[in-house]
C-alpha positions in Angstrom: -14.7 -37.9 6.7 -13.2 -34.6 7.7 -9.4 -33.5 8.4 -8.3 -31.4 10.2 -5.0 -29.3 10.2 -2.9 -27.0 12.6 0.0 -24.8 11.5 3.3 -26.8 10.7 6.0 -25.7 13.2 9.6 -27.1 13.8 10.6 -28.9 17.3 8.6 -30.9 19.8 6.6 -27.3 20.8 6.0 -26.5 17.4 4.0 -30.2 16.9 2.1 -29.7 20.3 0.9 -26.4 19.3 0.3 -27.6 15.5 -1.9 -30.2 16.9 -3.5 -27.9 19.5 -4.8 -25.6 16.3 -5.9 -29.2 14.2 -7.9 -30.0 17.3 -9.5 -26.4 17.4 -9.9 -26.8 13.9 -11.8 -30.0 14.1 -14.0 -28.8 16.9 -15.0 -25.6 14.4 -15.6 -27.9 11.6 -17.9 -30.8 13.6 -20.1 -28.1 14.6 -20.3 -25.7 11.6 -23.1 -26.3 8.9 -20.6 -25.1 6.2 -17.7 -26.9 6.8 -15.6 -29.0 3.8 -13.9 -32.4 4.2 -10.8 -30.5 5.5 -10.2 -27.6 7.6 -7.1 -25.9 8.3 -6.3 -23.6 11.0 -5.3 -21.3 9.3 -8.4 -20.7 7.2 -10.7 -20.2 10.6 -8.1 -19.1 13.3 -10.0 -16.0 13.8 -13.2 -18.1 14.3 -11.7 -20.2 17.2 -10.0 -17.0 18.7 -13.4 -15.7 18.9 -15.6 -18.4 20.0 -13.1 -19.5 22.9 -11.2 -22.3 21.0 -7.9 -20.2 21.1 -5.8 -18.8 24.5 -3.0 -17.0 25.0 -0.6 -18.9 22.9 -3.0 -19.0 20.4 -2.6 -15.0 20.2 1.1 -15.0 20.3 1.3 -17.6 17.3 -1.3 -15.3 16.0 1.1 -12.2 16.4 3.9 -14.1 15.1 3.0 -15.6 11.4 0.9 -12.1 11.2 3.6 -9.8 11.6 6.1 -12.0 11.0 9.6 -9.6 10.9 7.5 -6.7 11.9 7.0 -8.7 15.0 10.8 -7.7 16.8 11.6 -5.2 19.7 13.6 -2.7 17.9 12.5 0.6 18.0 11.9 0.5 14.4 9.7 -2.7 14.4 7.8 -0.8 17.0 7.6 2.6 14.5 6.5 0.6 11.8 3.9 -1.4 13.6 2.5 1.6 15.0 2.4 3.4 11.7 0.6 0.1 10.3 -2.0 0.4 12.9 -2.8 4.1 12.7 -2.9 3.4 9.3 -5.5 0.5 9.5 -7.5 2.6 12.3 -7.9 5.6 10.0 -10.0 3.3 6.8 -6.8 3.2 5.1 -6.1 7.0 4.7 -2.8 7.6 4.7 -3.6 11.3 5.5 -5.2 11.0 8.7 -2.9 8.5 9.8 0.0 10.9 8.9 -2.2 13.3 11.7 -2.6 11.1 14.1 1.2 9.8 14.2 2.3 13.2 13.9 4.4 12.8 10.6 4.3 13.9 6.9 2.1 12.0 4.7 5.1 10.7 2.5 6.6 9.7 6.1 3.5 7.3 6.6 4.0 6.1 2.4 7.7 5.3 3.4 7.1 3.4 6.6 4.2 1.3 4.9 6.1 0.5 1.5 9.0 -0.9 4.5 6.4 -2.9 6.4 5.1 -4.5 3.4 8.4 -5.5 2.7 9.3 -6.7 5.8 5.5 -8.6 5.7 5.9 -9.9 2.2 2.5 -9.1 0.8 0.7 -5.7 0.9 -1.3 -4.6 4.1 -4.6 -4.7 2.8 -4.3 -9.0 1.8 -4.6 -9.8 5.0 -6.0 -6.9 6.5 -8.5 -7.8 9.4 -5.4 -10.3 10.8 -2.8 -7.8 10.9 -5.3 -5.0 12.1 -6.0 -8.0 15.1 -2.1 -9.2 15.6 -1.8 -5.5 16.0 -5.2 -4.6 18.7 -3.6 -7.6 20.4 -0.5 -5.9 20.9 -1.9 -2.9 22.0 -3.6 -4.4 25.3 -1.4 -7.3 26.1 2.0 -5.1 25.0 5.0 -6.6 24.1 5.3 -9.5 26.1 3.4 -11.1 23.3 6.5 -10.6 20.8 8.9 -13.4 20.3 11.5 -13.5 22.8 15.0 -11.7 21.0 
């Protein structure tokens, strides 16, 4: 017996795309060897994104519970996801991120202690998702941000 579960979203969307995941999910969990009795989205999202389970929506809800309030159009949202990604891009070195952006050091220390709040956990928890949420952005620009 196995379960499988999507994301829990409000409205009629939010239950299509929940079950979308739970069925990407299940397919994951049928065919891998190390699968438990349940499987949540969640846990493997980056799994189906990369073997094709996932689409375009996928990526935006992706971006979305990532990034979460970093995820707005304001030109600070913008400033403080760009200082997030240099920062991830450069091993975690908040000098050579400072370089690359152009910026002090305690500049780059400032924007990251404001992104972390706005995230609600510290960068480096969930690391390899936000580093994603944020390559994501970088190709598809922000047409993948929530609409204002």
């Amino acid at each position: 017996l196995h379960l499988a579960l999507g994301t829990p979203r409000p409205g009629v969307a939010g239950f299509r795309r929940s079950h979308l995941e739970a069925c990407a999910a299940q397919r994951i969990a049928t065919s891998a060897q190390n699968s438990g009795a349940v499987t949540a989205y969640q846990d493997i999202d980056l799994v189906c994104l990369l073997t094709g389970d996932g689409d375009i929506e996928s990526v935006r809800a992706l971006i979305e519970r990532e990034l979460g309030q970093l995820a707005d159009r304001s030109e600070q949202g913008a400033r403080l996801r760009d200082t997030v990604f240099e920062f991830l891009c450069a091993g975690g070195n908040i000098d050579a991120a400072a370089s690359r952006l152009g910026v002090h050091g305690n500049t780059v220390r400032y924007r990251l202690k404001q992104a972390e709040r706005r995230l609600g956990h510290p960068i480096e928890s969930r690391r390899v998702h936000l580093e994603l949420a944020l390559r994501c952005l970088e190709v598809y620009g922000e047409q993948l941000l929530p609409a204002p």
